[in-house]
Residue frames relative to the residue before (quaternion, step in Angstrom):
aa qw qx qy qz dx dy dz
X 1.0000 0.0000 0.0000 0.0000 0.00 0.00 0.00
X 0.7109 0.5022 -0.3504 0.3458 3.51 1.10 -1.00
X 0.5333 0.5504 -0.3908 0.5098 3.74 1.47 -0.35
X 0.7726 0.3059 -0.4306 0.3522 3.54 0.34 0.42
X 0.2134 0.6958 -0.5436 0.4182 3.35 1.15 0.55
X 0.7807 0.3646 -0.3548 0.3628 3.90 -0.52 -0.51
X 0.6271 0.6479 -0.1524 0.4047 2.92 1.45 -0.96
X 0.6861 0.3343 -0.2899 0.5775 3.52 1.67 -0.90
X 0.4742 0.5926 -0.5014 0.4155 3.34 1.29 -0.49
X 0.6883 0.4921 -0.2903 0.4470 4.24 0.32 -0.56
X 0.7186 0.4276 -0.2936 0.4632 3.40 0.78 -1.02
X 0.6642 0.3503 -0.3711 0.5463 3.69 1.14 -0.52
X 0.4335 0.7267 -0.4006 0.3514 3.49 0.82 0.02
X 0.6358 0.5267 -0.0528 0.5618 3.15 1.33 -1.58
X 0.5630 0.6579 -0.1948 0.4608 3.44 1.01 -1.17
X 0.7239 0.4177 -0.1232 0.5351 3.28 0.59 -1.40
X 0.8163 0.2271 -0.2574 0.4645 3.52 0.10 -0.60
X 0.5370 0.4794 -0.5115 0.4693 3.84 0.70 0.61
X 0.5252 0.5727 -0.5397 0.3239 3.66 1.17 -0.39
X 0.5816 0.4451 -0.4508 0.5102 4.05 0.19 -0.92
X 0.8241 0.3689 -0.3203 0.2867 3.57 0.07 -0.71
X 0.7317 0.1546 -0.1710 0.6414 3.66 1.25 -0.19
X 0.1026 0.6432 -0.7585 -0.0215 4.18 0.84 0.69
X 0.7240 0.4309 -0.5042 0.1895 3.74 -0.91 -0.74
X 0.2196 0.8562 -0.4467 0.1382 3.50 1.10 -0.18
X 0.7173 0.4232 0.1284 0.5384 2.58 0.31 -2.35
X 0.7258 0.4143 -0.2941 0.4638 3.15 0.09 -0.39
X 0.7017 0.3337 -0.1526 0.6107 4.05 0.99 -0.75
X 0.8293 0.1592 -0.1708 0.5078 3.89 0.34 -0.75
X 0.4653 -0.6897 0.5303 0.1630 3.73 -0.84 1.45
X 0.6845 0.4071 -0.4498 0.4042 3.80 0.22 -0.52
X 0.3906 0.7016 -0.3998 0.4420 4.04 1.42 -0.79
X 0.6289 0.6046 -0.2264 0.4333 2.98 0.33 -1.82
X 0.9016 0.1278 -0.1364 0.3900 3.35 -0.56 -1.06
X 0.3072 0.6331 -0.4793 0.5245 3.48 1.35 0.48
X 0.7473 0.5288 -0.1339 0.3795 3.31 0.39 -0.66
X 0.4748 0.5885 -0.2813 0.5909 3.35 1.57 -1.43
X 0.7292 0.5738 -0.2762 0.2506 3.31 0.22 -1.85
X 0.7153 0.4469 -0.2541 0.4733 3.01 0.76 -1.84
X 0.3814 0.7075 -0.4858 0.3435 4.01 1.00 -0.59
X 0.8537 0.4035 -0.1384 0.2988 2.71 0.06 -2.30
X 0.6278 0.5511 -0.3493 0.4245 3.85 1.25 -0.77
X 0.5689 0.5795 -0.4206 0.4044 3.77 0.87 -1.05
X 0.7710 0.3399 -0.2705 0.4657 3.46 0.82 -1.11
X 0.6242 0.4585 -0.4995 0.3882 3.71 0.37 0.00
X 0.6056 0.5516 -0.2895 0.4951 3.83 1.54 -0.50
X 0.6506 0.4670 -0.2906 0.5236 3.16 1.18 -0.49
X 0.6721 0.5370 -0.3477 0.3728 3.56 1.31 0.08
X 0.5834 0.5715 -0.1991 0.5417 3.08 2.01 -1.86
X 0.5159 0.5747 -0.4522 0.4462 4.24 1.28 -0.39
X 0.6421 0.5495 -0.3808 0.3751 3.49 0.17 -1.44
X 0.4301 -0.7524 0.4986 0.0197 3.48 -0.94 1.17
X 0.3070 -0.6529 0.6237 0.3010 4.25 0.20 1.25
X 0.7492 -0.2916 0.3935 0.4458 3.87 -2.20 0.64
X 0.8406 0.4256 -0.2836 0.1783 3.08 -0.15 -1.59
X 0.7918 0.2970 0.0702 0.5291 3.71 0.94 -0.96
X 0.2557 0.6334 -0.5700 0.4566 3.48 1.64 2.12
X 0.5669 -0.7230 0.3630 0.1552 2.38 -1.54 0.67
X 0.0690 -0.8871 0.3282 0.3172 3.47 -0.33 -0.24
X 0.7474 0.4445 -0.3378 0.3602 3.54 -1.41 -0.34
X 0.7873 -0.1942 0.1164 0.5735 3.60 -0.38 -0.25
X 0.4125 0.6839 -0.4624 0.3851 3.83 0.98 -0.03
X 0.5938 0.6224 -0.2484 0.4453 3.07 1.13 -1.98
X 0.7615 0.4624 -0.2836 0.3548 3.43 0.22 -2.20
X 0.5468 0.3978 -0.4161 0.6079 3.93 0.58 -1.22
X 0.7495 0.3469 -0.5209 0.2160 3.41 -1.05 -0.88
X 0.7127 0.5032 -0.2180 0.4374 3.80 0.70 -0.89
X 0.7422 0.3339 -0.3228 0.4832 3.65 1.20 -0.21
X 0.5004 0.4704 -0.4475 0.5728 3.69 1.59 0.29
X 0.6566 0.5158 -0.3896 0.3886 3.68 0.71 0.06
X 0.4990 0.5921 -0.2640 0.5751 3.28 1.42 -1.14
X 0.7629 0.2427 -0.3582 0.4803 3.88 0.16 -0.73
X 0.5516 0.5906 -0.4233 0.4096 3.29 0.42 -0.18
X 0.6305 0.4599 -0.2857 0.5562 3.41 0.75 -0.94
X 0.8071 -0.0231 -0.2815 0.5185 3.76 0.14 -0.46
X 0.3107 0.4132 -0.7329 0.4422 3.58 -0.45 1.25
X 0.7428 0.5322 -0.2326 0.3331 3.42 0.24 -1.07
X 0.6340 0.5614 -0.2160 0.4860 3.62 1.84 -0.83
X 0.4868 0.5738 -0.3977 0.5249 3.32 1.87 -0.92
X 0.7760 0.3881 -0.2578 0.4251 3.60 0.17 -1.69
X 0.4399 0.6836 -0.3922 0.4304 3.56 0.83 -0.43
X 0.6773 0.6455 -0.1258 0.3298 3.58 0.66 -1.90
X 0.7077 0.5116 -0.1146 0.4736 2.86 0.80 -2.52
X 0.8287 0.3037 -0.2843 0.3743 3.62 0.66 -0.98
X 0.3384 0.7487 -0.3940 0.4120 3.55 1.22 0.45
X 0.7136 0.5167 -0.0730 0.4673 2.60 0.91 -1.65
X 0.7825 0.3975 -0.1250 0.4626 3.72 1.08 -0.56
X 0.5675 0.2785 -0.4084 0.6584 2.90 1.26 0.47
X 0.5916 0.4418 -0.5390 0.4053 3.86 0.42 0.11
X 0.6702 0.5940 -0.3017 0.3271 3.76 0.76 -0.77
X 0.6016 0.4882 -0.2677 0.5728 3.50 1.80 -1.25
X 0.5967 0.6744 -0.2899 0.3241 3.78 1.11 -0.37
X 0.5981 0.5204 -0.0854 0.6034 3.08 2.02 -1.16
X 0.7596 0.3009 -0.2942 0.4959 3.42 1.21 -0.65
X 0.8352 0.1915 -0.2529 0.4492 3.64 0.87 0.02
X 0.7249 -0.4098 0.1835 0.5225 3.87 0.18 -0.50
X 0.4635 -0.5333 0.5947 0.3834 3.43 -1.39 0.07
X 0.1559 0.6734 -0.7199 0.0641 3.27 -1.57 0.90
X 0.8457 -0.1224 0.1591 0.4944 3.61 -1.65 0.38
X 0.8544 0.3848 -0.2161 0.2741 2.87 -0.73 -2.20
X 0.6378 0.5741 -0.3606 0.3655 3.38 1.09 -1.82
X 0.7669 0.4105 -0.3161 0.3787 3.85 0.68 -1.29
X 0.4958 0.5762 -0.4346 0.4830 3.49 1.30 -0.28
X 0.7620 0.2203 -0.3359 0.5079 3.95 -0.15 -0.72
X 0.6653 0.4284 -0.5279 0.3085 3.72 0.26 -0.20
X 0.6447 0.4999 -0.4028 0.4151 3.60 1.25 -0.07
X 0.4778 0.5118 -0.4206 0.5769 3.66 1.41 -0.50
X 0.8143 0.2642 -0.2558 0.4490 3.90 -0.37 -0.58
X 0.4773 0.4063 -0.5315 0.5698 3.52 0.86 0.87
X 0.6473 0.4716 -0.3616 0.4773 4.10 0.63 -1.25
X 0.8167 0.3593 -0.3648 0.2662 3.46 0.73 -1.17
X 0.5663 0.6015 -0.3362 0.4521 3.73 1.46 -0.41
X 0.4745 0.6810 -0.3416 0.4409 3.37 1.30 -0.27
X 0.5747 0.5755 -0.2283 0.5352 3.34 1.04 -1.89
X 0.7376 0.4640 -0.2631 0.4141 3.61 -0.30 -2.07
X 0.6493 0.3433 -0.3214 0.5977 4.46 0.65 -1.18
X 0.6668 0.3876 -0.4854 0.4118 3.59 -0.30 -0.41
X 0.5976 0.4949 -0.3006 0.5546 4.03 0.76 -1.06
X 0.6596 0.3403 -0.4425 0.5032 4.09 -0.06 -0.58
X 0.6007 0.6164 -0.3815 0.3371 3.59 0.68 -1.60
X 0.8326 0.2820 -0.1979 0.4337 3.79 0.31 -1.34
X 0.5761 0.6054 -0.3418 0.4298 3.28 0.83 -0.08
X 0.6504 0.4908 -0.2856 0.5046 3.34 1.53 -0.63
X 0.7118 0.3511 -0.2622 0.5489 3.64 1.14 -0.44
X 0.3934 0.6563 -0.5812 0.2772 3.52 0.73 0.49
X 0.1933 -0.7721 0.6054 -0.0076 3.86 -0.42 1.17
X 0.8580 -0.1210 0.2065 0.4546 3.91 0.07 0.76
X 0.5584 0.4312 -0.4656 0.5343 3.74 1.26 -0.36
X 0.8816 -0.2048 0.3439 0.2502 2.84 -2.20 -0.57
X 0.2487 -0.8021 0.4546 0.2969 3.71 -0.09 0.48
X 0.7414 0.5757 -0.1373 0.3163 2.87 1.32 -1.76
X 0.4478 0.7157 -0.1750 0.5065 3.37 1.93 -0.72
X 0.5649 0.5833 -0.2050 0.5465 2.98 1.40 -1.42
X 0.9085 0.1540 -0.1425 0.3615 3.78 0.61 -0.93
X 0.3079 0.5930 -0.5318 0.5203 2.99 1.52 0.92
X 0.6645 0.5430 -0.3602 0.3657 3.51 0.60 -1.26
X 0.5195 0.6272 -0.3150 0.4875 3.48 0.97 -1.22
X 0.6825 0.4941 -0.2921 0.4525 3.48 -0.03 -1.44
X 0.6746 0.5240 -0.3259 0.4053 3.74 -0.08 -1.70
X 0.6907 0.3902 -0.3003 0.5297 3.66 0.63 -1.44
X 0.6323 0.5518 -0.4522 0.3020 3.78 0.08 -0.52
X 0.5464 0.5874 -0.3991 0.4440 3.61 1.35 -0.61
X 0.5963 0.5507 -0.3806 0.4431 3.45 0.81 -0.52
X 0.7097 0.4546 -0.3094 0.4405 3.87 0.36 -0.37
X 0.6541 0.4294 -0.1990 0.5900 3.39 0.80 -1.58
X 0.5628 0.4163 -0.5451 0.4614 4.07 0.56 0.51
X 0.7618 0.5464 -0.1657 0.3061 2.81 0.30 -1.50
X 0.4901 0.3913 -0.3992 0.6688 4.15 2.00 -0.25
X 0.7384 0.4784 -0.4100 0.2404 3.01 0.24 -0.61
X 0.6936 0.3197 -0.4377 0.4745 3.58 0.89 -0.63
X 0.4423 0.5761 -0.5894 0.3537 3.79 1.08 -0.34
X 0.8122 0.3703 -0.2955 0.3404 3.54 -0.24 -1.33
X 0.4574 0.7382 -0.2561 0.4246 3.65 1.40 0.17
X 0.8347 0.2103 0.1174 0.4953 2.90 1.04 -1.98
X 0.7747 0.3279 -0.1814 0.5094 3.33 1.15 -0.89
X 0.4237 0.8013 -0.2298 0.3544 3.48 1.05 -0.48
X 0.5586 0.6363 0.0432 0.5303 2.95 1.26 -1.56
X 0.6708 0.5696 0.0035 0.4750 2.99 0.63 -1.52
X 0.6781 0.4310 -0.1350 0.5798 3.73 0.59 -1.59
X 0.8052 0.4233 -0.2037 0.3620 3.34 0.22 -1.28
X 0.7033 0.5870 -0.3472 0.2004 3.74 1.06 -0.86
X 0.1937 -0.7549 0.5242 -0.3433 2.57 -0.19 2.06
X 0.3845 -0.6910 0.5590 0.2496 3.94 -0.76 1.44
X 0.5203 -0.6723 0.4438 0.2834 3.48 -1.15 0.65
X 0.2670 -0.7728 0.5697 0.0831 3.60 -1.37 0.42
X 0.4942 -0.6773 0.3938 0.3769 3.10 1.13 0.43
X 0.8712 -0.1453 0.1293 0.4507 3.61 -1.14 -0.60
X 0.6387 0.5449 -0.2023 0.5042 3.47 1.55 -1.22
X 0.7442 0.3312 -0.3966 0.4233 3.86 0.98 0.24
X 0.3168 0.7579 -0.4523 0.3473 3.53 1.55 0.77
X 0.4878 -0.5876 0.4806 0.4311 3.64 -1.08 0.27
X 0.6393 -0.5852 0.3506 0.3549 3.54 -1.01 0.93
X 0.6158 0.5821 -0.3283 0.4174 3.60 1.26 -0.47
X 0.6344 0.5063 -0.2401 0.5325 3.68 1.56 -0.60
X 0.3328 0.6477 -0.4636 0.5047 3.54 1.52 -0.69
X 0.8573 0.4144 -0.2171 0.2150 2.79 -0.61 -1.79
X 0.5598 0.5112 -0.3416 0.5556 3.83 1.69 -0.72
X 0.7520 0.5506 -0.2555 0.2571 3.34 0.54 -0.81
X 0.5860 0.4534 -0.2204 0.6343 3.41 1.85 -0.91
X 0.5183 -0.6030 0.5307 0.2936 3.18 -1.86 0.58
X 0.8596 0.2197 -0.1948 0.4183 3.47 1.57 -0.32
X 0.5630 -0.7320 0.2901 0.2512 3.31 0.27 1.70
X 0.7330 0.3924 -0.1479 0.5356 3.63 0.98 -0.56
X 0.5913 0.5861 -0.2980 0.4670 3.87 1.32 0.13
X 0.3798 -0.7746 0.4484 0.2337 3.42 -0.34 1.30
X 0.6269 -0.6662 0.2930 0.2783 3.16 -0.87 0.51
X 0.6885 0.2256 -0.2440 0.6446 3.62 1.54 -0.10
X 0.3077 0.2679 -0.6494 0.6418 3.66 0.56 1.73
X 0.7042 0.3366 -0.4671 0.4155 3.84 -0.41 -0.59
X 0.6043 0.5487 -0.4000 0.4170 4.16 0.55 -1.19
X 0.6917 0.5033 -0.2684 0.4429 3.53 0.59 -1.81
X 0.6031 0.5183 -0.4173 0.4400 3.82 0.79 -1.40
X 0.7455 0.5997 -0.1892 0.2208 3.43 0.45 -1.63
X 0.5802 0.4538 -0.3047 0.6039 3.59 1.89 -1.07
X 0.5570 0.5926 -0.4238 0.3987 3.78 0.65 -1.04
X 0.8330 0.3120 -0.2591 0.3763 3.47 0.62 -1.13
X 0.4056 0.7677 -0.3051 0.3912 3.39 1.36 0.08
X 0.7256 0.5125 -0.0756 0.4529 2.97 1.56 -1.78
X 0.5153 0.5798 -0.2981 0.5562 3.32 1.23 -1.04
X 0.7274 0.4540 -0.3169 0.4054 3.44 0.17 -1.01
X 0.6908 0.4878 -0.2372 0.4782 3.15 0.50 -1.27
X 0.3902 0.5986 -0.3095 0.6275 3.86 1.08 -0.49
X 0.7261 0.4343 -0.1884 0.4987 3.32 -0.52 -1.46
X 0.6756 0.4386 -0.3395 0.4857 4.36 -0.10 -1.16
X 0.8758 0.3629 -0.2148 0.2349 3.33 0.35 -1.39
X 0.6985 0.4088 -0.3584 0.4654 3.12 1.58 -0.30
X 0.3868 0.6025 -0.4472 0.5361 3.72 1.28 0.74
X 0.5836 0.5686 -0.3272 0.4787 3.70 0.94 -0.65
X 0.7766 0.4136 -0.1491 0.4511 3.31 0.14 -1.86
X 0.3988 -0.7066 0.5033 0.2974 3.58 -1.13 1.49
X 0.6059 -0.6046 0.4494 0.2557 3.47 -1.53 0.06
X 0.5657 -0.6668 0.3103 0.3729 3.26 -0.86 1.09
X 0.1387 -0.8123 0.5194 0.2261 3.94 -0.54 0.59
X 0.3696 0.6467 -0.5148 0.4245 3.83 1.42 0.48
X 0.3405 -0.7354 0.5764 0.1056 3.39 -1.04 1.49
X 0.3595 -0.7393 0.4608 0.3344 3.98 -0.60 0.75
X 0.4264 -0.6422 0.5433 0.3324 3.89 -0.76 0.14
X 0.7976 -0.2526 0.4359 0.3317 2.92 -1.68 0.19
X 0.7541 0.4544 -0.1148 0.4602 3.27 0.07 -1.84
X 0.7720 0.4464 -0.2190 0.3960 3.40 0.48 -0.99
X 0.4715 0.4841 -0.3666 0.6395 3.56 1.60 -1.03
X 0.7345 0.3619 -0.4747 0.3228 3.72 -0.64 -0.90
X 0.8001 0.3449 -0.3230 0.3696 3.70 0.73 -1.27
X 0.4700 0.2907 -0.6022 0.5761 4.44 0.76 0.27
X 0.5056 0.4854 -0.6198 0.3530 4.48 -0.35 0.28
């Protein structure tokens, strides 16, 4: 795990300085977005599987490098962390609240928590143990990331249960995947969709049904004229 540390330390490196150059990304294109979540969520499980149990630290200058490639990592990771908060709070404001949205906006609050609380102790470490320092960190993080987790488990559920609406209780951004025409509201498309149902159906049944073989008189034709 500890050989890929330099490696995320570059790739968020990169990361960080394309935001100024492409902020609207994230913020306008949804697959970006969760690139980003992703890459969130891995920095910090690497940044756990790195950290080194008592028995099997390093020492001397091993120690020192290992703890200041972690430390950047952690805040590179707070920057990208930030940006993607921030984009999924902004698409929230412009389209609806739903599950997923309240689920990652509580993970990327727990996980920026984790990453400030880790820079935070690491800055006041005065001669003790650094690494200790980020074991401790870690241990206490289990305590949040339970506690979303049964929330978004148990209560979630709960908040949201809510009868369906079919296509018309989707966020207008899923509409818009869901129709063949990206500009068509979703009840003109429902209404279009029964209409054409009906016709059809209309159409089967009067193919089915034999034809009348009673011939009309005279008398009768003149009197429906």
């Amino acid at each position: 795990m500890r050989v890929l540390l330099p490696l995320t330390l570059v790739v968020l490196a990169v990361y960080v300085v394309l935001i100024p150059l492409h902020f609207r990304a994230a913020f306008e294109n949804r697959d970006v977005l969760i690139v980003y979540n992703g890459m969130l969520f891995a920095v910090l499980a690497l940044l756990v599987g790195a950290t080194p149990v008592p028995d099997a630290e390093p020492t001397g200058r091993t120690k020192v490098w290992l703890r200041r490639l972690m430390v950047a990592i952690a805040l590179l990771a707070l920057v990208v962390g930030a940006y993607a908060l921030a984009a999924i709070v902004y698409r929230t404001t412009k389209d609806v609240l739903t599950p997923n949205r309240v689920t990652f906006i509580g993970w990327n609050l727990v996980n920026l928590g984790v990453l400030l609380t880790l820079l935070v102790k690491q800055a006041w470490v005065r001669g003790g143990d650094a690494l200790a320092s980020l074991r401790e960190t870690f241990a206490l993080a289990m305590v949040p990331y339970a506690a979303w987790a049964l929330c978004v488990v148990l209560v979630l559920p709960w908040l949201f249960d809510t009868p369906p609406k079919g296509i018309d209780g989707l966020p207008p951004s899923i509409q818009d995947m869901v129709l063949a025409e990206p500009g068509r509201s979703c009840s003109n498309a429902a209404k279009a969709r029964t209409s054409t149902c009906s016709r059809t159906a209309a159409s089967a049944g009067s193919r089915t049904s034999p034809p009348s073989r009673r011939r009309a008189t005279p008398g009768t034709t003149s009197a429906s004229m």
